[in-house]
C-alpha positions in Angstrom: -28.2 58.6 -124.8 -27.2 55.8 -122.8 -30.3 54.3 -121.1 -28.8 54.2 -117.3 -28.1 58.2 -117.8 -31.7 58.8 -118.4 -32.8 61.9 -116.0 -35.9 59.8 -114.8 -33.5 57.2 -113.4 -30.7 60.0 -112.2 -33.8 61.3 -110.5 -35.3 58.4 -108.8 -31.3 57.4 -107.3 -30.9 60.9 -105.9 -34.5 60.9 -104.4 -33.4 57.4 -102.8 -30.1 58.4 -101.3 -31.7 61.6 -99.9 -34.7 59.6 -98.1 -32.5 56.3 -97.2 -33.9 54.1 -99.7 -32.2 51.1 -101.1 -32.6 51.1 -105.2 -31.0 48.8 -107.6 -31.2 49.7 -111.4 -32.1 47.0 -114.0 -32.7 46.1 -117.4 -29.8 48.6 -118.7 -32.9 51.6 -116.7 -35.8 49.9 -117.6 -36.7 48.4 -114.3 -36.0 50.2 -111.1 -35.9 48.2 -108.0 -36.9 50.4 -104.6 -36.9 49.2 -101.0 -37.4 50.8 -98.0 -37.1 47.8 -95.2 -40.1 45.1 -96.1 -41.3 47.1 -98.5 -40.6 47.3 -102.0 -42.0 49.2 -105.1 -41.0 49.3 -108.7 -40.4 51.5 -111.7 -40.5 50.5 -115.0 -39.8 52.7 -117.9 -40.9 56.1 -117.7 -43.9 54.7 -115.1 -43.1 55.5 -111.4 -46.2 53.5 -109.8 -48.3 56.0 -108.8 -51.0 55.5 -111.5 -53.7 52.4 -111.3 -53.5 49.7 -114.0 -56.8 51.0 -116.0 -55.6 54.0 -115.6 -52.8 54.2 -117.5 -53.8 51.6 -119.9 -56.5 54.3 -120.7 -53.9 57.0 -121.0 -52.0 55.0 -123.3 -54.7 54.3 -125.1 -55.2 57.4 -127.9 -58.5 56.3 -128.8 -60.1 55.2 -125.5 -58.9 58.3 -124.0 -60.7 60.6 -126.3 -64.3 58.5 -126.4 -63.7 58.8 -122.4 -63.1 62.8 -122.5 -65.8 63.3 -124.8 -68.0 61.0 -122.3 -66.8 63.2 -119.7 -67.6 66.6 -120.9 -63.7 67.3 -121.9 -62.8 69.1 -125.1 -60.7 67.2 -126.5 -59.5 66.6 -130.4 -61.1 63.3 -131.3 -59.3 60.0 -132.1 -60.7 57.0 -134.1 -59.4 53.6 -133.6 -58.4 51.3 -136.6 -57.4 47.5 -135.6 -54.3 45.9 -137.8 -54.5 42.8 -139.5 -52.4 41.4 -136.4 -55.8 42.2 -134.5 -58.1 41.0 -137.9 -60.3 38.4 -135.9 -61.5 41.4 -134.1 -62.5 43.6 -137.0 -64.5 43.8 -140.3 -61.1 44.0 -142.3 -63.1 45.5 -145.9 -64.5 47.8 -144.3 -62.1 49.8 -142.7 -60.0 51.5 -145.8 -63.4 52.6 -146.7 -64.1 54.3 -142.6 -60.7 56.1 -143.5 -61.4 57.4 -146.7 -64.6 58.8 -145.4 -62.3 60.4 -142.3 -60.3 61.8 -145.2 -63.4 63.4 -147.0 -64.9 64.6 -144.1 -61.9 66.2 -143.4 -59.9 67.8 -146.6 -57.8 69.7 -144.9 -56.5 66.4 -143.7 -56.2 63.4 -141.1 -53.1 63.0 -138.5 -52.1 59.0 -138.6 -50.8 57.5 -135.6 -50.1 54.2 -133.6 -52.7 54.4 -131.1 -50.4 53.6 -128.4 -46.5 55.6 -128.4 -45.1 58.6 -127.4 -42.3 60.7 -129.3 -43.9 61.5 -132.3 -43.0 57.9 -133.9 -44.5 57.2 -137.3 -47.0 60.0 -136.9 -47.9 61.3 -140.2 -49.7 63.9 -141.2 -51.9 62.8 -145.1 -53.8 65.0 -147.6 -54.1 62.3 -150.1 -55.7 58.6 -150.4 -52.0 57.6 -151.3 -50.5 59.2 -148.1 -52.9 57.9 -146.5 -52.7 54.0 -147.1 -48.6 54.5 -147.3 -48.9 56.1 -143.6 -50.9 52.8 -142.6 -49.6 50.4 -144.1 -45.9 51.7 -142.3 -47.9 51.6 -139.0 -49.6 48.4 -139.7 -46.3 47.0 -140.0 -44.9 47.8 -136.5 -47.8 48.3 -134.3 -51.2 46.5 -134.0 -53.5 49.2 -134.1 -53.6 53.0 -135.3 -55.5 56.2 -134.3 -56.7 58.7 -136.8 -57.9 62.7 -135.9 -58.7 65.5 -138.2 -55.8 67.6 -138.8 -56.3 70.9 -137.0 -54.3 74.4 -137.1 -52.8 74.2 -133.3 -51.9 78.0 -132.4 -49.7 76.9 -129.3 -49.5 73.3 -127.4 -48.9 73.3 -123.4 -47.6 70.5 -121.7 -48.7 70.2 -117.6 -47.2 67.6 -115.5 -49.6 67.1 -112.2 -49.5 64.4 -109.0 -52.5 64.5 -107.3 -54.3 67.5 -109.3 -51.1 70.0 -108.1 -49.7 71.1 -111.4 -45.7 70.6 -110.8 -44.4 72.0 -114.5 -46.2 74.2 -117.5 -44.5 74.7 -120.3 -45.2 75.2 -123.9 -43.5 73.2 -126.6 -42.4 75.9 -129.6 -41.5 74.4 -132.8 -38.1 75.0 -134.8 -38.5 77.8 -137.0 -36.5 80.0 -139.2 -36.1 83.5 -140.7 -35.9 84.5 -144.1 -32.6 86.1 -145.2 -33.6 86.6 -149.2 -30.9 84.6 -150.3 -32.3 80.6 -149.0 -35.0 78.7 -149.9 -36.9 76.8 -146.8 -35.3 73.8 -147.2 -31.9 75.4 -147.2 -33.1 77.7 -144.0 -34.6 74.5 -142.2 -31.1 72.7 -142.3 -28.9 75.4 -141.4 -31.6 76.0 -138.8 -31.9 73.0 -137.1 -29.7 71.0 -134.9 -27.8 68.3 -136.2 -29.8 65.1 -134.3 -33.0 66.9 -135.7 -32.2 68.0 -139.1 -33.0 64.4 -141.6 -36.4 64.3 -140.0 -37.5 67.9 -140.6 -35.7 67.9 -143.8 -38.1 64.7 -144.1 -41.3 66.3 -143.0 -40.8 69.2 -145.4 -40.6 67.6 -148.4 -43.2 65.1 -147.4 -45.7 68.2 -146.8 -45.0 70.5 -149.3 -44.7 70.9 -152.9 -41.1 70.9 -154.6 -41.9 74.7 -155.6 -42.7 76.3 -152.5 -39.5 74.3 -150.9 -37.0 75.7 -153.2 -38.6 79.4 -153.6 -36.3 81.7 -152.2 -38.0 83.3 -148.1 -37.6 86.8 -147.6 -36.4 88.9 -145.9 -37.5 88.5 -141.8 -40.1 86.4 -143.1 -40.5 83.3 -140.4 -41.3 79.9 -141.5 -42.3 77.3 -139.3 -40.6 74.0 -140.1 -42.2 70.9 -138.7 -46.4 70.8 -138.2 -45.0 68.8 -134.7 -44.7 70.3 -131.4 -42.7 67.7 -130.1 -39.6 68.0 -128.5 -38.2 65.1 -130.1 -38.6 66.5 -133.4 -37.3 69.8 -132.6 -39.1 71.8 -130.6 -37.7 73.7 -127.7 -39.6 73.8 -124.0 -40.7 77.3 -122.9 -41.7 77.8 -119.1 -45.2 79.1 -118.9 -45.6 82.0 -116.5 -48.5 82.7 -114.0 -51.4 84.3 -116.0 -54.7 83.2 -117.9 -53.1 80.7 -120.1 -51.6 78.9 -117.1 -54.6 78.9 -115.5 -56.8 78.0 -118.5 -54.6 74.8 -119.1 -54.0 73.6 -115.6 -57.6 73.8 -115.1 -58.9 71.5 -118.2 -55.8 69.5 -118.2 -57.0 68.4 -113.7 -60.4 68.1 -115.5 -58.7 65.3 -117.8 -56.5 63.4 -115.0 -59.7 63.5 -113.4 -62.1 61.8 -115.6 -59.7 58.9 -116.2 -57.9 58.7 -112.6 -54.5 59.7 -113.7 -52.6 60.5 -110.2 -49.3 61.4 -111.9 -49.2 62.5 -115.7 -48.5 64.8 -118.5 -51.6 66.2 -120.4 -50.9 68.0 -123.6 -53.0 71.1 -124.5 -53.8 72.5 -127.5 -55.4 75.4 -128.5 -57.7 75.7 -132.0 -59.8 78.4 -133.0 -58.6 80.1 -129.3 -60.3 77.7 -127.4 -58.3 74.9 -125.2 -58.4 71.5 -125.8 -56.8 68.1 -124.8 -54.7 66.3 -127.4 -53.8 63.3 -125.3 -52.8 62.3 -121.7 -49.5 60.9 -120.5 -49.4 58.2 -118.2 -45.5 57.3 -118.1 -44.0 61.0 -117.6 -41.1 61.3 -120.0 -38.9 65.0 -119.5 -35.7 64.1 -121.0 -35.5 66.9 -123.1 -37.2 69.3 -120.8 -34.4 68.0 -118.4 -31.6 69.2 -120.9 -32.6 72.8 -120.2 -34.2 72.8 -116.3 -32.7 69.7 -115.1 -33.9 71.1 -110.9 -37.0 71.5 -111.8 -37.2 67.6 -113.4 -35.8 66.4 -110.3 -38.5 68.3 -108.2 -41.4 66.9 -110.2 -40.3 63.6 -109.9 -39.5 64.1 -106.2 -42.6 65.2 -105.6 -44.4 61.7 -107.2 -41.9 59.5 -104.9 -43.0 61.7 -101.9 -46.7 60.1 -102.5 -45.6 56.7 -103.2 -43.9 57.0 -100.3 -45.8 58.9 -98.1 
Protein backbone atom coordinates (compact mmCIF):
# COMPACT_ATOMS: atom_id res chain seq x y z
CA UNK A 1 0.00 0.00 0.00
CA UNK A 2 1.24 3.24 -0.87
CA UNK A 3 1.94 5.23 2.32
CA UNK A 4 -0.17 8.60 1.34
CA UNK A 5 -3.36 6.05 0.83
CA UNK A 6 -3.08 4.94 4.37
CA UNK A 7 -6.81 5.23 5.96
CA UNK A 8 -5.32 7.16 8.99
CA UNK A 9 -4.15 9.94 6.63
CA UNK A 10 -7.52 9.56 4.26
CA UNK A 11 -9.10 10.03 7.65
CA UNK A 12 -7.35 12.96 9.06
CA UNK A 13 -7.85 15.08 5.28
CA UNK A 14 -11.59 14.33 5.26
CA UNK A 15 -11.94 15.38 9.04
CA UNK A 16 -9.96 18.73 7.99
CA UNK A 17 -12.06 19.58 4.93
CA UNK A 18 -15.28 18.98 6.96
CA UNK A 19 -14.16 21.29 10.00
CA UNK A 20 -12.17 23.98 7.68
CA UNK A 21 -8.83 23.08 8.64
CA UNK A 22 -5.74 23.60 6.50
CA UNK A 23 -3.57 20.12 6.36
CA UNK A 24 -0.51 19.51 4.36
CA UNK A 25 0.71 15.85 4.14
CA UNK A 26 4.54 15.09 4.44
CA UNK A 27 7.12 12.61 4.54
CA UNK A 28 5.35 10.44 1.69
CA UNK A 29 2.18 10.28 5.25
CA UNK A 30 4.44 10.23 7.91
CA UNK A 31 4.05 13.73 9.09
CA UNK A 32 0.81 15.43 8.93
CA UNK A 33 0.81 19.14 9.13
CA UNK A 34 -2.72 20.74 10.64
CA UNK A 35 -3.62 24.36 11.11
CA UNK A 36 -6.47 25.99 12.04
CA UNK A 37 -5.52 29.95 11.91
CA UNK A 38 -2.41 30.46 14.60
CA UNK A 39 -2.66 27.35 15.61
CA UNK A 40 -1.06 24.30 14.50
CA UNK A 41 -0.84 20.58 15.62
CA UNK A 42 0.91 17.60 14.12
CA UNK A 43 0.62 13.95 13.26
CA UNK A 44 3.18 11.76 12.94
CA UNK A 45 2.80 8.13 12.00
CA UNK A 46 0.00 6.35 13.38
CA UNK A 47 0.17 9.13 16.58
CA UNK A 48 -2.55 11.84 16.31
CA UNK A 49 -1.35 14.10 19.42
CA UNK A 50 -3.69 13.41 21.80
CA UNK A 51 -1.55 11.19 24.05
CA UNK A 52 1.28 12.88 26.57
CA UNK A 53 5.03 12.10 25.81
CA UNK A 54 5.39 9.49 28.97
CA UNK A 55 2.52 8.30 28.03
CA UNK A 56 3.03 6.77 25.05
CA UNK A 57 6.58 6.13 25.51
CA UNK A 58 5.11 3.79 28.23
CA UNK A 59 2.66 2.20 25.89
CA UNK A 60 5.33 1.56 23.55
CA UNK A 61 7.23 0.21 25.93
CA UNK A 62 6.14 -3.90 26.28
CA UNK A 63 8.04 -4.27 29.31
CA UNK A 64 7.38 -0.99 31.27
CA UNK A 65 3.78 -1.37 30.53
CA UNK A 66 3.34 -4.62 32.16
CA UNK A 67 5.58 -3.83 35.57
CA UNK A 68 3.20 -0.61 35.45
CA UNK A 69 -0.24 -2.86 35.16
CA UNK A 70 0.96 -5.20 37.56
CA UNK A 71 1.81 -2.10 39.87
CA UNK A 72 -1.60 -0.94 39.17
CA UNK A 73 -3.62 -3.88 40.09
CA UNK A 74 -4.24 -4.78 36.10
CA UNK A 75 -4.19 -8.42 34.96
CA UNK A 76 -2.04 -8.42 32.60
CA UNK A 77 0.38 -11.25 30.80
CA UNK A 78 3.76 -10.33 32.09
CA UNK A 79 6.77 -9.09 29.92
CA UNK A 80 10.57 -9.24 30.90
CA UNK A 81 12.98 -6.88 29.46
CA UNK A 82 16.34 -8.04 27.90
CA UNK A 83 18.86 -5.10 26.81
CA UNK A 84 20.96 -5.85 23.29
CA UNK A 85 24.47 -5.55 23.02
CA UNK A 86 23.70 -2.05 21.29
CA UNK A 87 22.51 -1.20 24.98
CA UNK A 88 25.54 -3.52 26.75
CA UNK A 89 27.04 -0.61 28.96
CA UNK A 90 23.70 -0.77 30.58
CA UNK A 91 23.47 -4.48 31.39
CA UNK A 92 25.32 -7.51 32.89
CA UNK A 93 25.79 -9.05 29.31
CA UNK A 94 26.74 -13.05 30.88
CA UNK A 95 24.08 -13.01 32.74
CA UNK A 96 21.30 -12.56 30.67
CA UNK A 97 21.21 -15.96 28.35
CA UNK A 98 21.19 -17.55 31.67
CA UNK A 99 17.79 -15.12 32.92
CA UNK A 100 16.29 -16.64 29.58
CA UNK A 101 16.97 -20.00 29.92
CA UNK A 102 15.56 -19.96 33.44
CA UNK A 103 12.23 -18.01 31.65
CA UNK A 104 12.36 -21.10 29.36
CA UNK A 105 12.34 -23.70 32.29
CA UNK A 106 10.03 -21.98 34.25
CA UNK A 107 7.93 -22.08 31.55
CA UNK A 108 8.00 -25.52 29.22
CA UNK A 109 5.24 -25.00 27.46
CA UNK A 110 7.20 -22.10 26.10
CA UNK A 111 8.30 -18.24 25.92
CA UNK A 112 6.84 -15.62 23.16
CA UNK A 113 10.16 -13.43 21.96
CA UNK A 114 9.62 -10.01 20.91
CA UNK A 115 11.24 -6.51 20.30
CA UNK A 116 10.11 -4.73 23.14
CA UNK A 117 9.03 -1.83 21.19
CA UNK A 118 6.79 -2.71 17.43
CA UNK A 119 3.61 -3.39 16.41
CA UNK A 120 2.50 -5.93 13.57
CA UNK A 121 3.61 -8.97 14.85
CA UNK A 122 7.39 -8.26 13.46
CA UNK A 123 9.96 -10.82 14.43
CA UNK A 124 7.76 -12.25 17.18
CA UNK A 125 8.54 -15.73 17.73
CA UNK A 126 7.08 -18.14 19.58
CA UNK A 127 10.37 -20.95 21.15
CA UNK A 128 10.10 -24.34 22.88
CA UNK A 129 13.75 -24.99 22.69
CA UNK A 130 17.19 -23.37 23.89
CA UNK A 131 18.09 -23.29 20.09
CA UNK A 132 14.83 -21.38 19.16
CA UNK A 133 15.40 -19.51 21.64
CA UNK A 134 18.89 -17.94 21.09
CA UNK A 135 18.09 -18.05 17.04
CA UNK A 136 14.77 -15.84 17.95
CA UNK A 137 17.35 -13.37 19.82
CA UNK A 138 19.98 -13.20 18.12
CA UNK A 139 17.40 -12.12 14.85
CA UNK A 140 15.98 -9.53 17.23
CA UNK A 141 19.23 -8.45 18.59
CA UNK A 142 20.18 -7.69 15.20
CA UNK A 143 17.51 -5.13 14.28
CA UNK A 144 16.26 -3.76 17.50
CA UNK A 145 17.99 -2.79 20.79
CA UNK A 146 16.07 -4.48 23.26
CA UNK A 147 13.56 -7.58 23.45
CA UNK A 148 10.60 -8.58 25.68
CA UNK A 149 10.03 -12.09 26.65
CA UNK A 150 6.33 -13.60 28.28
CA UNK A 151 5.30 -17.13 28.95
CA UNK A 152 3.51 -18.56 26.19
CA UNK A 153 -0.11 -18.90 27.09
CA UNK A 154 -3.27 -20.70 25.33
CA UNK A 155 -5.34 -17.37 24.34
CA UNK A 156 -9.08 -18.62 23.85
CA UNK A 157 -10.13 -15.26 22.02
CA UNK A 158 -8.11 -11.71 21.79
CA UNK A 159 -10.33 -8.33 21.74
CA UNK A 160 -9.06 -5.24 20.46
CA UNK A 161 -10.84 -1.78 22.10
CA UNK A 162 -10.02 1.53 20.65
CA UNK A 163 -10.97 4.40 23.39
CA UNK A 164 -10.52 8.57 23.56
CA UNK A 165 -11.03 9.68 26.76
CA UNK A 166 -12.35 6.28 28.47
CA UNK A 167 -15.47 6.12 25.60
CA UNK A 168 -14.80 2.89 23.94
CA UNK A 169 -15.21 3.92 20.03
CA UNK A 170 -14.54 0.16 18.34
CA UNK A 171 -14.55 -3.61 19.90
CA UNK A 172 -13.68 -6.13 17.84
CA UNK A 173 -12.13 -9.45 18.09
CA UNK A 174 -9.21 -10.57 15.98
CA UNK A 175 -10.05 -14.39 14.63
CA UNK A 176 -7.21 -16.27 13.28
CA UNK A 177 -7.04 -17.95 9.73
CA UNK A 178 -8.23 -21.37 10.03
CA UNK A 179 -9.12 -24.24 7.91
CA UNK A 180 -11.34 -27.39 7.54
CA UNK A 181 -10.36 -30.75 6.94
CA UNK A 182 -11.51 -32.28 3.63
CA UNK A 183 -9.69 -36.07 4.20
CA UNK A 184 -7.74 -35.63 1.26
CA UNK A 185 -4.97 -32.48 2.48
CA UNK A 186 -2.49 -32.38 4.91
CA UNK A 187 -2.31 -28.93 7.05
CA UNK A 188 0.23 -27.52 5.22
CA UNK A 189 -1.59 -28.09 1.98
CA UNK A 190 -5.02 -26.79 3.68
CA UNK A 191 -3.20 -23.61 5.22
CA UNK A 192 -2.00 -22.53 1.60
CA UNK A 193 -5.11 -23.07 -0.23
CA UNK A 194 -6.62 -21.42 2.76
CA UNK A 195 -4.94 -18.41 3.11
CA UNK A 196 -4.78 -15.26 1.04
CA UNK A 197 -2.07 -14.77 -1.17
CA UNK A 198 -0.12 -11.56 0.85
CA UNK A 199 -0.48 -14.01 3.93
CA UNK A 200 0.32 -17.35 2.76
CA UNK A 201 4.76 -17.52 3.00
CA UNK A 202 4.41 -16.45 6.61
CA UNK A 203 1.86 -18.95 7.81
CA UNK A 204 3.36 -21.42 5.61
CA UNK A 205 6.53 -20.19 7.78
CA UNK A 206 4.96 -20.35 11.23
CA UNK A 207 3.82 -23.89 10.62
CA UNK A 208 6.68 -25.46 9.91
CA UNK A 209 8.62 -23.51 12.37
CA UNK A 210 6.01 -24.83 15.19
CA UNK A 211 5.28 -28.17 14.31
CA UNK A 212 6.89 -31.37 13.53
CA UNK A 213 7.25 -32.54 9.76
CA UNK A 214 4.68 -35.49 10.72
CA UNK A 215 1.84 -33.79 12.05
CA UNK A 216 2.24 -31.19 8.89
CA UNK A 217 2.04 -33.66 6.27
CA UNK A 218 -0.70 -36.14 8.07
CA UNK A 219 -3.66 -36.10 6.09
CA UNK A 220 -6.90 -33.59 8.44
CA UNK A 221 -10.16 -35.03 8.37
CA UNK A 222 -12.99 -34.72 7.50
CA UNK A 223 -14.73 -31.17 9.15
CA UNK A 224 -11.92 -31.21 11.35
CA UNK A 225 -10.74 -27.34 11.91
CA UNK A 226 -7.14 -26.49 12.26
CA UNK A 227 -6.05 -23.23 13.40
CA UNK A 228 -3.12 -22.11 11.36
CA UNK A 229 -1.01 -19.27 12.93
CA UNK A 230 -0.65 -19.12 17.17
CA UNK A 231 -1.06 -14.98 16.07
CA UNK A 232 -4.13 -13.05 16.36
CA UNK A 233 -2.86 -10.35 14.32
CA UNK A 234 -4.36 -9.03 11.53
CA UNK A 235 -1.29 -8.68 9.74
CA UNK A 236 -0.63 -12.22 9.74
CA UNK A 237 -4.05 -13.23 8.78
CA UNK A 238 -6.49 -12.83 10.96
CA UNK A 239 -9.87 -11.30 10.16
CA UNK A 240 -11.63 -8.42 12.47
CA UNK A 241 -15.02 -9.51 13.96
CA UNK A 242 -17.32 -6.67 15.43
CA UNK A 243 -18.09 -7.44 19.07
CA UNK A 244 -21.73 -7.03 19.94
CA UNK A 245 -23.25 -5.54 23.21
CA UNK A 246 -23.16 -8.21 25.92
CA UNK A 247 -20.82 -9.54 28.83
CA UNK A 248 -17.77 -9.81 26.80
CA UNK A 249 -18.00 -6.28 25.56
CA UNK A 250 -18.53 -5.11 28.73
CA UNK A 251 -15.88 -7.31 30.53
CA UNK A 252 -13.12 -5.91 28.02
CA UNK A 253 -14.12 -2.30 27.77
CA UNK A 254 -14.09 -2.27 31.42
CA UNK A 255 -10.32 -3.62 32.12
CA UNK A 256 -9.03 -2.40 28.91
CA UNK A 257 -10.39 1.93 30.63
CA UNK A 258 -8.69 0.36 33.79
CA UNK A 259 -5.39 0.09 31.57
CA UNK A 260 -5.60 3.58 29.68
CA UNK A 261 -6.07 4.62 33.00
CA UNK A 262 -3.20 3.54 34.94
CA UNK A 263 -0.73 4.75 32.32
CA UNK A 264 -2.71 8.05 30.97
CA UNK A 265 -3.45 6.82 27.56
CA UNK A 266 -6.17 9.45 26.15
CA UNK A 267 -6.39 7.76 22.79
CA UNK A 268 -5.40 3.99 22.29
CA UNK A 269 -5.86 0.48 21.34
CA UNK A 270 -5.68 -2.11 24.31
CA UNK A 271 -5.56 -5.70 23.35
CA UNK A 272 -7.35 -8.28 25.50
CA UNK A 273 -6.88 -11.68 26.01
CA UNK A 274 -8.56 -14.22 27.61
CA UNK A 275 -6.69 -17.38 29.45
CA UNK A 276 -8.09 -19.80 31.59
CA UNK A 277 -11.62 -17.61 31.04
CA UNK A 278 -10.42 -14.87 32.78
CA UNK A 279 -9.55 -11.37 30.92
CA UNK A 280 -6.34 -10.01 30.64
CA UNK A 281 -4.22 -7.22 29.02
CA UNK A 282 -1.64 -8.29 26.45
CA UNK A 283 -0.36 -4.78 25.62
CA UNK A 284 -1.56 -1.22 25.07
CA UNK A 285 -1.40 0.81 21.78
CA UNK A 286 -0.38 4.26 21.86
CA UNK A 287 -0.23 5.12 17.96
CA UNK A 288 -3.73 3.60 16.79
CA UNK A 289 -3.12 1.67 13.58
CA UNK A 290 -6.71 0.22 11.77
CA UNK A 291 -5.61 -0.30 8.32
CA UNK A 292 -6.85 -3.65 8.09
CA UNK A 293 -9.88 -3.08 10.24
CA UNK A 294 -10.37 -0.18 7.69
CA UNK A 295 -10.51 -2.72 4.66
CA UNK A 296 -13.69 -4.13 5.94
CA UNK A 297 -15.57 -1.01 8.02
CA UNK A 298 -13.78 1.80 6.51
CA UNK A 299 -17.05 4.49 8.36
CA UNK A 300 -16.54 3.25 11.32
CA UNK A 301 -12.40 4.00 11.00
CA UNK A 302 -13.25 7.39 10.00
CA UNK A 303 -15.54 7.86 13.02
CA UNK A 304 -13.03 6.77 15.59
CA UNK A 305 -10.51 8.92 14.29
CA UNK A 306 -12.99 11.78 14.04
CA UNK A 307 -13.82 11.42 17.24
CA UNK A 308 -9.87 11.86 18.59
CA UNK A 309 -9.56 15.23 16.19
CA UNK A 310 -12.83 16.47 17.90
CA UNK A 311 -10.73 16.55 21.33
CA UNK A 312 -7.64 17.82 19.86
CA UNK A 313 -9.65 20.30 18.59
CA UNK A 314 -12.18 20.88 20.88
Amino acid sequence: MITSQRIFVEAIEKYCRAHGIAVEVRSDGWLIVMQRGPRRHLAFGYNIGLNSAIAHQIANDKAATAELLKWSGVPCIPHTLFLGPKLSAHVAAPGSFEDMHRLLTDHPEGLVVKPNEGTSGECVFRVTTKAKLERAVTTIFSAYSSLAISPWVNIEEEIRVVIVDDVPLIVYGKNRPSAVGDGQHSLLELARIATPEPFRARVAADLVDDMNAADLNAIVPQGQRRALNWRHNLDCGAHPVLVDAGQTRDACVGIAIKAAQAIGIRFGSIDVVRVDGSWQILEINSGVKMEALGRRYPDLVYAAYHAALDKVFA
